[in-house]
C-alpha positions as CSV (number, residue, x, y, z in Angstrom):
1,X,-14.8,5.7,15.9
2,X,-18.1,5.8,13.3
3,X,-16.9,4.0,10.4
4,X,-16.8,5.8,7.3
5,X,-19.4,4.9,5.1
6,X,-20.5,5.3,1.5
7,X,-24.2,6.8,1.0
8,X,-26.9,4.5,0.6
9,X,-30.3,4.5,-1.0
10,X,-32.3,4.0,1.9
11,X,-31.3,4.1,5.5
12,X,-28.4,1.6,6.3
13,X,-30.6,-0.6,8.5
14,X,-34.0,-0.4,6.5
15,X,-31.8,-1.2,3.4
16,X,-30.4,-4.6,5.3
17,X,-33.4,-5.5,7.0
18,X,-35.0,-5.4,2.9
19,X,-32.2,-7.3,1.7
20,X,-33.0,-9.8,4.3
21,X,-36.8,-10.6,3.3
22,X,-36.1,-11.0,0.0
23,X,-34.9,-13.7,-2.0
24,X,-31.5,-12.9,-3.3
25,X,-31.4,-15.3,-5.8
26,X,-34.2,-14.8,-7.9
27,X,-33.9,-11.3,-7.8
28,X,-30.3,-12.2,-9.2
29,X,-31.6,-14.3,-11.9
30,X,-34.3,-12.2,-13.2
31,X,-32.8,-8.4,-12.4
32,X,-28.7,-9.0,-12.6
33,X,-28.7,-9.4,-16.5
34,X,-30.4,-6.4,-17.1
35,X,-27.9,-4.1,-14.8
36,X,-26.4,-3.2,-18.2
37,X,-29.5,-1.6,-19.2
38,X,-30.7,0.9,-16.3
39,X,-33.6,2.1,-18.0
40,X,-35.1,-1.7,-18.5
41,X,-33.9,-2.2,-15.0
42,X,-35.7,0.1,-13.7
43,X,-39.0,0.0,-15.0
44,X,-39.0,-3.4,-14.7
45,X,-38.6,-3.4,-10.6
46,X,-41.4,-0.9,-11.0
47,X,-43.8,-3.3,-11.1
48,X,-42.8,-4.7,-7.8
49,X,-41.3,-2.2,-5.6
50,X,-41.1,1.5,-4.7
51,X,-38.7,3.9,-5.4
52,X,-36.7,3.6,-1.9
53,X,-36.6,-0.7,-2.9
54,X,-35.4,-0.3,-6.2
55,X,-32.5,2.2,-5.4
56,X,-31.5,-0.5,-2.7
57,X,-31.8,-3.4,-4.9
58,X,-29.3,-1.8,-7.3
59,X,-27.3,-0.8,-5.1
60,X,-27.1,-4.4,-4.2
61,X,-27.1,-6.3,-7.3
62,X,-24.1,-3.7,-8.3
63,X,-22.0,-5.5,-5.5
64,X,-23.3,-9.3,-5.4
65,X,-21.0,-10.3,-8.1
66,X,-17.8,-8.8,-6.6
67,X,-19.5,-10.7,-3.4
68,X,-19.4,-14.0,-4.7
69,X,-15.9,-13.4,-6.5
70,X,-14.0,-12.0,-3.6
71,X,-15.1,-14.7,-0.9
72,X,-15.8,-17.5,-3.4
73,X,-18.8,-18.1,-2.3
74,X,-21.6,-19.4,-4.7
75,X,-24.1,-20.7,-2.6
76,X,-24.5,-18.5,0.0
77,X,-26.3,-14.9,-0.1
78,X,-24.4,-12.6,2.0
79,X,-25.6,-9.4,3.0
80,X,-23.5,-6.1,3.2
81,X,-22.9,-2.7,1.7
82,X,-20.5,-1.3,-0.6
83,X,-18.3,0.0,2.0
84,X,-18.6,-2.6,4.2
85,X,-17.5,-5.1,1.2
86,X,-15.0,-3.2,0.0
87,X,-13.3,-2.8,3.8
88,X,-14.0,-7.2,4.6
89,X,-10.3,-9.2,3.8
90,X,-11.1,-11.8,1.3
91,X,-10.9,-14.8,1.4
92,X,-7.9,-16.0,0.5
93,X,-6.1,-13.8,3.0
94,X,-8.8,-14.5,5.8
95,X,-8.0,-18.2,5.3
96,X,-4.2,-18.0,5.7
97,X,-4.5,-15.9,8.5
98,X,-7.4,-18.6,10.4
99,X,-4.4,-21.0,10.2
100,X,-2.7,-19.0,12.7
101,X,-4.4,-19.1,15.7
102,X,-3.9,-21.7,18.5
103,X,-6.5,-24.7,18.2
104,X,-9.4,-23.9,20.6
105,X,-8.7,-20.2,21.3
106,X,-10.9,-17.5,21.5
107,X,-11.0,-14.5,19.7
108,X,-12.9,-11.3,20.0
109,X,-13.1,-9.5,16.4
110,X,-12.7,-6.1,16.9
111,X,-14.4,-3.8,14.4
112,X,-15.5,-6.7,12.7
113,X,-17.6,-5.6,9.9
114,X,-19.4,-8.2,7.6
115,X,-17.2,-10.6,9.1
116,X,-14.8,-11.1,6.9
117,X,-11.9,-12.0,9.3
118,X,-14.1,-14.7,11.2
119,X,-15.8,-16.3,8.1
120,X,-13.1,-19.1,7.9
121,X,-12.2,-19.9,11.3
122,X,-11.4,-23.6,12.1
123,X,-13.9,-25.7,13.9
124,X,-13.8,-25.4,17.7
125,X,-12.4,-21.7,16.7
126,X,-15.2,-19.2,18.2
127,X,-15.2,-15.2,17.7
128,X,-17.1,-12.8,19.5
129,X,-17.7,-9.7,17.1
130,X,-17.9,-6.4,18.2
131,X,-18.8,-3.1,16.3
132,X,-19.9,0.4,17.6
133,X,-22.2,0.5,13.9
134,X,-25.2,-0.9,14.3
135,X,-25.5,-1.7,10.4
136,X,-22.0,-3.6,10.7
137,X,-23.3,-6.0,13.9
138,X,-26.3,-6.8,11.5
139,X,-24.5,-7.9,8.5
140,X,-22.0,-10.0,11.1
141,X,-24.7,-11.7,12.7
142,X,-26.8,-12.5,9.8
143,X,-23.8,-13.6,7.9
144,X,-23.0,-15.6,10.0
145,X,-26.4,-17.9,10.4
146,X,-26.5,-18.1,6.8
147,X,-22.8,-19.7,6.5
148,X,-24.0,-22.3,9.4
149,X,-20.8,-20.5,11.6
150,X,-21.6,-20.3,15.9
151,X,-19.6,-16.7,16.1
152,X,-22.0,-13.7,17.1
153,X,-21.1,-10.0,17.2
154,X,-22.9,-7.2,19.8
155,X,-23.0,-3.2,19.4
156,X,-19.5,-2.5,21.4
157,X,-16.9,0.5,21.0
158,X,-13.7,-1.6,20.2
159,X,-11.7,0.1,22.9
160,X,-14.0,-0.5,25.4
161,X,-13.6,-4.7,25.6
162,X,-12.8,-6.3,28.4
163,X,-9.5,-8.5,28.1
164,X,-9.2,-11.7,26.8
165,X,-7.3,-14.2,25.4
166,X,-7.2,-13.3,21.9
167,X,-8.0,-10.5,19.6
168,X,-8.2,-9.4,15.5
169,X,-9.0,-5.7,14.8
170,X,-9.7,-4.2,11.0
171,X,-10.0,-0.4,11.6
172,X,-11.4,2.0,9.1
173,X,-8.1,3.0,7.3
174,X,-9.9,5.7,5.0
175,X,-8.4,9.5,6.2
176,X,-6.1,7.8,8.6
177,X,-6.8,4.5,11.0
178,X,-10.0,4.6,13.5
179,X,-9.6,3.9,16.2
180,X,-5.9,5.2,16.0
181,X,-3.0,3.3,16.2
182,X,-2.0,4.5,19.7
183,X,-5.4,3.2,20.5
184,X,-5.1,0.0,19.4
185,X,-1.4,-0.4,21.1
186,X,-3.1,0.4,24.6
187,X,-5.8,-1.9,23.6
188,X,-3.4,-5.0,22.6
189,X,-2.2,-4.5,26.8
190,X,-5.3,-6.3,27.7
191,X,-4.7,-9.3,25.6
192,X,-2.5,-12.3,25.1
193,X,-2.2,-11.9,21.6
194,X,-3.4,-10.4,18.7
195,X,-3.4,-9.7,15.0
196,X,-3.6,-5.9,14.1
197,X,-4.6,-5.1,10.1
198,X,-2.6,-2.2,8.8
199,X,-2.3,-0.6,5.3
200,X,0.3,-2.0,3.3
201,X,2.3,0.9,3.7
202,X,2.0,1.3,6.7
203,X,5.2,3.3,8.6
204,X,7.0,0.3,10.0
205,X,9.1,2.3,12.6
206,X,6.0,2.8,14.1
207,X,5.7,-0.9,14.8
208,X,7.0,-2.1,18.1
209,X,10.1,-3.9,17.8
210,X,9.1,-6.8,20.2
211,X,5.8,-7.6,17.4
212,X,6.0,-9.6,14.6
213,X,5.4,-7.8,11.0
214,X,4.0,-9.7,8.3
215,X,2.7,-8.8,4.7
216,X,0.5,-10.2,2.9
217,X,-0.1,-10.4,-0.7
218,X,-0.6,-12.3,-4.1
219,X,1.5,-12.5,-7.3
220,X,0.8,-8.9,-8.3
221,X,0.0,-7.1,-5.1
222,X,0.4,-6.6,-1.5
223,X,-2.4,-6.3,0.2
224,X,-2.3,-6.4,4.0
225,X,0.2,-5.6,6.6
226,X,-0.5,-7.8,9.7
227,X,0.9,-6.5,12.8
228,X,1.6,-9.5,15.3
229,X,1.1,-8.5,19.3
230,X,2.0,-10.2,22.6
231,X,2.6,-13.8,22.3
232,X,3.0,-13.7,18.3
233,X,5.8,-11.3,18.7
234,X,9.0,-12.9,17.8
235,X,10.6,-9.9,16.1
236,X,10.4,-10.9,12.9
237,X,9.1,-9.7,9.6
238,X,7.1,-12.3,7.5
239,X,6.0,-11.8,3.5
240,X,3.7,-14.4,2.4
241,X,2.2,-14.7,-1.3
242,X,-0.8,-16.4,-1.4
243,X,-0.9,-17.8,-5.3
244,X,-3.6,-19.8,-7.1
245,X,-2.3,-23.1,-6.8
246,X,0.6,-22.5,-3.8
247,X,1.6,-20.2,-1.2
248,X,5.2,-19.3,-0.9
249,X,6.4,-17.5,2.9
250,X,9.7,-16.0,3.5
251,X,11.1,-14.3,6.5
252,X,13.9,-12.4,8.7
253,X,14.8,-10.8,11.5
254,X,14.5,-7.3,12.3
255,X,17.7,-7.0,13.4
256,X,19.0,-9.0,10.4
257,X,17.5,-7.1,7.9
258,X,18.2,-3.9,9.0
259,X,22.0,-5.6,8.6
260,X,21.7,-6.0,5.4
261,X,22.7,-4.1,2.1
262,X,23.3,-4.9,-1.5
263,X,26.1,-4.2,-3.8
264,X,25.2,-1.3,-6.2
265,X,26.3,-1.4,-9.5
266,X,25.7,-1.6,-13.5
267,X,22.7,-3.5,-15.3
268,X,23.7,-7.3,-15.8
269,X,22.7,-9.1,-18.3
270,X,18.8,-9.8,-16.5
271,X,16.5,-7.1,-14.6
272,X,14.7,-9.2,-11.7
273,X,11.0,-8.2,-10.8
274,X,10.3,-8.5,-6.8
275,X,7.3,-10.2,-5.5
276,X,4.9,-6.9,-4.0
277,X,5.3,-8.6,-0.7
278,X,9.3,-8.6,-0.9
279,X,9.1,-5.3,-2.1
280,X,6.8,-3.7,0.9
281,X,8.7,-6.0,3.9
282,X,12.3,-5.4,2.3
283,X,12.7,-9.0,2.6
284,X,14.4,-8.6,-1.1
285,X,17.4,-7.8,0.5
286,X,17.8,-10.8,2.6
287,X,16.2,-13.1,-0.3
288,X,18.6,-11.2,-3.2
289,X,21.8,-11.5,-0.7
290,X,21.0,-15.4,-0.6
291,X,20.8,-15.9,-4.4
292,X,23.5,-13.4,-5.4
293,X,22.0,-10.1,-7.0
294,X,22.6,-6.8,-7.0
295,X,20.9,-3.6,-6.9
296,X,20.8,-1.2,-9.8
297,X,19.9,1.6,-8.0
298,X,20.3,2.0,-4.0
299,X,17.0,3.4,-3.6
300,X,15.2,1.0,-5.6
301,X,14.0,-2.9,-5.5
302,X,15.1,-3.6,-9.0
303,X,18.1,-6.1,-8.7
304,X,20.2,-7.7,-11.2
305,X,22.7,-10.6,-12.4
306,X,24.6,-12.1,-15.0
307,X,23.4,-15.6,-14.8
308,X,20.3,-16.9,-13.2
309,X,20.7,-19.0,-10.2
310,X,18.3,-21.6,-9.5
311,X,14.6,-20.4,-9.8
312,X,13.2,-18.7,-6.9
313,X,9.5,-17.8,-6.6
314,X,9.9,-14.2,-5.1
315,X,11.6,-13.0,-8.2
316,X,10.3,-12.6,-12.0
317,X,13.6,-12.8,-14.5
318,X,13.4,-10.7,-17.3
319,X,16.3,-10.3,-20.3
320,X,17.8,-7.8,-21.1
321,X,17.9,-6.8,-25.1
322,X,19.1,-2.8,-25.1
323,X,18.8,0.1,-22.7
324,X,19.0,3.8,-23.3
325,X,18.6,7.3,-22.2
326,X,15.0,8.4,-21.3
327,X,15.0,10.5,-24.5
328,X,12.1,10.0,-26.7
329,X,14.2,9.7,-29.8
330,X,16.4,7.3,-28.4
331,X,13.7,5.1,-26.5
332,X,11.9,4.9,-30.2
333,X,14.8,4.4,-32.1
334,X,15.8,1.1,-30.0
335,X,12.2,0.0,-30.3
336,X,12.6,0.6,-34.0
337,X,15.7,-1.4,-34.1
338,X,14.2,-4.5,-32.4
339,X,10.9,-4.6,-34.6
340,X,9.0,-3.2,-31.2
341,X,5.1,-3.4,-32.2
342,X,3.7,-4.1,-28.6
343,X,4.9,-3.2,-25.4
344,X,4.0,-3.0,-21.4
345,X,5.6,-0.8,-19.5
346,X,7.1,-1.0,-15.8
347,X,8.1,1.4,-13.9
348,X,10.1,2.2,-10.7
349,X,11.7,5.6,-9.9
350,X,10.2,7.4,-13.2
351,X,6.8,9.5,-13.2
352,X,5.3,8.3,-16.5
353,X,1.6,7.4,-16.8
354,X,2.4,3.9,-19.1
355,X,-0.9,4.4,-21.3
356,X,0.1,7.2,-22.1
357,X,3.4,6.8,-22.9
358,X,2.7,4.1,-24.9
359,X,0.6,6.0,-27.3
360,X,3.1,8.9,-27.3
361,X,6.0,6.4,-28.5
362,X,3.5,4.6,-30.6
363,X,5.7,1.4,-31.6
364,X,4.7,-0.2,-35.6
365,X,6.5,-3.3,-35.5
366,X,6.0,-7.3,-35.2
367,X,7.3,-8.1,-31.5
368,X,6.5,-7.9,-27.9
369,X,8.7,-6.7,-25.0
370,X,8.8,-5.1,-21.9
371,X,10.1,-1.7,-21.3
372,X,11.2,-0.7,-18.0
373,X,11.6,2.8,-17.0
374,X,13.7,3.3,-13.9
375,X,17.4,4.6,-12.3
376,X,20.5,2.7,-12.9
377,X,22.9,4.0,-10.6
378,X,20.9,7.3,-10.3
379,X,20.2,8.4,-13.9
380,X,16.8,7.4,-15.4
381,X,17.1,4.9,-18.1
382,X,14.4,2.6,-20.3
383,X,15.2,-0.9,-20.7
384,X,14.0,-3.1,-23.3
385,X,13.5,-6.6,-22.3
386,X,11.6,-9.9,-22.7
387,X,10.4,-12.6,-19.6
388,X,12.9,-15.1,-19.3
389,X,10.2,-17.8,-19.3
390,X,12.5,-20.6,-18.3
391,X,12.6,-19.2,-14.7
């Protein structure tokens, strides 16, 4: 159960227990600006620190921007590692999942890390943190008084809890989960309900069929899959996209979707784009059956139509202009034809590094498209298109 970690300049505690004495943000004011110049970096924290301090201080003044940017947080000077923030849910994610617990509850955060997961708990919402890394239950707790928050975390092996009401666990998904996922199911026994954070891709015929599945994501990614125990079990399967200015949920249930097929057949006259999150839970089916498309290939989440129904937010509409054969001469003859001078490439089905392939076909005209390489109907096939921008 040690958590995989990334090396660090000085010993993991002595490099915490530094950050914590200094002032974060006048080092940031007068060392940040000059990460782009090592050299000038280093000899100027020469003057003030040893060899051990300055390798630390980089280390952290590397991070502190991504810090600030991935739990919006301007005005407050967090402490952790690489690792540790690389491994903490943002916020965005950790926000829409505070909304889900029961007013009042209590929670014990199981391998809670930095504290990413307890960070924007309602108030009257308490978590008790628990880590078996001593490093981890540092950064929690001192996180923790410097956000104003009452939650507190102690040195703990995560499987060796007591039962409670309510429980979160984030295990080390790096090589495989730790604690395993057998673990974690025995563990969820002693609780009334819990939320369990999974790879994306997680196998979900491992998932018990009595919990809840949901995915979590954004416009251009899915991100988390959330395993639902006990009393949040209503065998379902959730995808939520959390987006700048909205978030859009849909769901099914298991037994629904697994129900559920698409009609397979020719390109129509538009290629429609998945959200991540309807891609990952399958919920594309149930959401394409609903607004009348149709696969293109059965083992892909490309879908298609003729006309667009109304607008709906899991899906981005693209036109179709021309499609071809994979061949190289044919793919940069039709870009020739349409006056192709700049193009991005998606792909689904096809091994093709797009950068690559880009330079390789080289395109010299005016205009801008998309160029999707896939399977229609089981042979590979690049199609030129352009985002229908009116849906």
């Amino acid at each position: 159960m040690n958590a995989e970690r990334k090396n660090l300049p000085i010993d993991a505690l002595k490099y915490l227990e530094f950050l914590r004495l200094i002032e974060i943000r006048s080092i940031e004011n007068e060392y940040l600006p000059l990460l782009k110049d090592p050299l000038k970096l280093s000899e100027k924290l020469a003057k003030k620190f040893n060899s051990l301090e300055r390798n630390a201080l980089i280390h952290y003044l590397e991070i502190l921007p991504k810090i600030r940017e991935k739990f919006c947080l301007q005005n407050a000077d967090l402490i952790c590692d690489r690792l540790a923030y690389e491994q903490a849910t943002a916020r965005d994610i950790s926000e829409y999942k505070a909304k889900l617990w029961q007013s009042g509850a209590k929670i014990m955060d199981l391998c809670c890390g930095m504290g990413g997961d307890s960070f924007w708990l309602p108030a009257g919402i308490v978590a008790s943190g628990a880590d078996i890394a001593p490093e981890r239950v540092l950064m929690f707790n001192e996180n923790m008084e410097r956000l104003g928050l009452p939650h507190r975390a102690v040195l703990q092996n995560a499987l060796e809890v007591e039962s409670g009401d309510f429980f979160c666990i984030d295990p080390a998904r790096r090589g495989g989960l730790n604690p395993d996922f057998e673990s974690i199911l025995e563990l969820s026994k002693k609780f009334c309900g819990g939320m369990i954070k999974l790879p994306p891709a997680f196998p979900e015929s491992e998932i018990p069929k009595e919990s809840d599945v949901l995915y979590l994501g954004n416009a251009s990614d899915c991100r988390e899959c959330l395993m639902m125990s006990g009393m949040f079990g209503k065998r379902g399967i959730r995808a939520v996209a959390i987006c700048k200015d909205e978030t859009f949920e849909w769901q099914c249930e298991k037994n629904e979707l697994q129900n559920i097929s698409l009609e397979v057949k020719k390109l129509g006259d538009f290629i429609l784009e998945p959200n991540p999150v309807l891609v990952r839970s399958h919920l594309f089916l149930s959401e394409s059956k609903k607004m009348g498309f149709w696969q293109i290939d059965s083992t892909l989440a490309y879908v298609s139509c003729d006309s667009l129904p109304p607008r709906h937010e899991g899906f981005t509409a693209y036109k179709v202009i021309e499609q071809s054969s994979l061949s190289t001469n044919n793919v940069k003859a039709m870009l020739k034809k349409h006056d192709v001078g700049k193009i991005t490439i998606k792909k689904r089905g096809v091994e093709v590094v797009p950068e690559a392939e880009i330079r390789r076909l080289a395109p010299k005209g005016e205009k801008e498209y998309i160029l999707f390489y896939t399977r229609i109907l089981g042979e590979k096939r690049a199609i030129l298109a352009e985002k229908f921008l009116h849906y």
